[in-house]
C-alpha positions in Angstrom: 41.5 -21.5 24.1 43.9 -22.0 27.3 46.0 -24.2 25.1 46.5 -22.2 22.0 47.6 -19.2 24.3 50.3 -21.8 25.6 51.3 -22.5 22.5 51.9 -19.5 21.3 53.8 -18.6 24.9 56.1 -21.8 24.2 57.1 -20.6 20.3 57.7 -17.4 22.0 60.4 -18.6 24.1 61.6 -21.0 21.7 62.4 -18.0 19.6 64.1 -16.3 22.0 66.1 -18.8 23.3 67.1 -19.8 19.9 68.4 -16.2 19.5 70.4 -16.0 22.3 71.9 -18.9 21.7 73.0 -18.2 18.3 74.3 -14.3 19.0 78.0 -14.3 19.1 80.1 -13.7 22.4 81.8 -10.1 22.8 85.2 -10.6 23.6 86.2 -7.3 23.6 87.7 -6.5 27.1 87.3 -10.2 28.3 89.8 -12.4 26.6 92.6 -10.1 26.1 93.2 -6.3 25.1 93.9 -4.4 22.3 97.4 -2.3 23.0 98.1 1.5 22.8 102.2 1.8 22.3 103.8 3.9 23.0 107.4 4.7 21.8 110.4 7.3 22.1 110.9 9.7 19.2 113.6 7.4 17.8 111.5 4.5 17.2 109.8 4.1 13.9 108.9 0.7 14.3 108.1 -2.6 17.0 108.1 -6.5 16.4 105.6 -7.2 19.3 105.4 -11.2 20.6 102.8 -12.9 22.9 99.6 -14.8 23.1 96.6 -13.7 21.9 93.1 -14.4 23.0 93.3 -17.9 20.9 96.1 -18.8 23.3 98.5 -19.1 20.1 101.7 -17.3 19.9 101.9 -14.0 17.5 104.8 -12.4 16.5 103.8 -9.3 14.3 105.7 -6.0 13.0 104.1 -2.9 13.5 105.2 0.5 12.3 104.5 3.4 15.0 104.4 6.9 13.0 103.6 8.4 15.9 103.2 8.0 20.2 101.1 6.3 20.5 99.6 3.8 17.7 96.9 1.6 18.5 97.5 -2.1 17.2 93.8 -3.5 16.7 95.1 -6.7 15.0 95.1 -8.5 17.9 94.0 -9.1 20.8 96.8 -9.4 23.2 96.9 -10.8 27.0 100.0 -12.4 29.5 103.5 -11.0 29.0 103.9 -8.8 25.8 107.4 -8.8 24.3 108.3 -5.5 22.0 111.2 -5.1 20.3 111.8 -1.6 19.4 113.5 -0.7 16.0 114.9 3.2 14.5 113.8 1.6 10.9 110.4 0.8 9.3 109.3 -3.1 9.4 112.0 -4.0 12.4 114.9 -2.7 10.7 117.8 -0.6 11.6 119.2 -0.6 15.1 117.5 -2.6 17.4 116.9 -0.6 20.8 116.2 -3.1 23.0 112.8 -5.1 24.4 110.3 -4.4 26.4 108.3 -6.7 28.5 104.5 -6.0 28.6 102.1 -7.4 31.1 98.5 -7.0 29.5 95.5 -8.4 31.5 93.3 -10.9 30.7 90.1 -8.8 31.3 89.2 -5.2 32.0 86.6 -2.8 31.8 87.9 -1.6 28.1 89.7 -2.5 25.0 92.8 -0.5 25.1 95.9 -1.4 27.2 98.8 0.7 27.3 102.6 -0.8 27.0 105.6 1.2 26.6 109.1 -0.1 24.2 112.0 2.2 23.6 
């Protein structure tokens, strides 16, 4: 009886251990941020440049409607470049760039940066 009671113990375990070990790793708020831009009334969009959590270099447009716009696309961390634009999809006068310094880790997701 003592043994089947073991058994059953170690097939227990051997579940659960196989089920931690196979649930993915949250990376939200650990391995870089998602960023909260915001922008002056003049800017309709940003071409933003840095490393994501992958440690490979992004360069993406985003349009900003409005102050701020969330970019989820990515998860951002180290120095942040934004280029701010008056036109839709980085076009028009280009206002200038703004350097971003996003953290590595945090207790959230968000991280706010500021262009032109």
């Amino acid at each position: 009886m003592k043994s089947h009671s073991l058994s059953r113990l170690s097939a227990c375990v051997a579940i659960i251990a196989g089920t931690i070990a196979l649930s993915p790793v949250a990376i939200a708020g650990s391995n870089g941020q998602h960023i909260e831009l915001y922008v002056g009334q003049d800017t309709n969009s940003v071409e933003i440049a840095g490393e994501n959590q992958l440690g490979g270099e992004v360069h993406q447009i985003l349009n900003t409607p409005s102050s701020p716009t969330r970019d989820a696309s990515a998860w951002w961390k180290y120095t942040v470049e934004i280029t701010s634009y008056t036109g839709i999809n980085a076009t028009g006068t280009d206002e200038g760039t703004a350097y971003c310094d996003v953290p590595v880790s945090q207790s959230g997701n968000w991280y706010d940066c500021y262009g032109y």
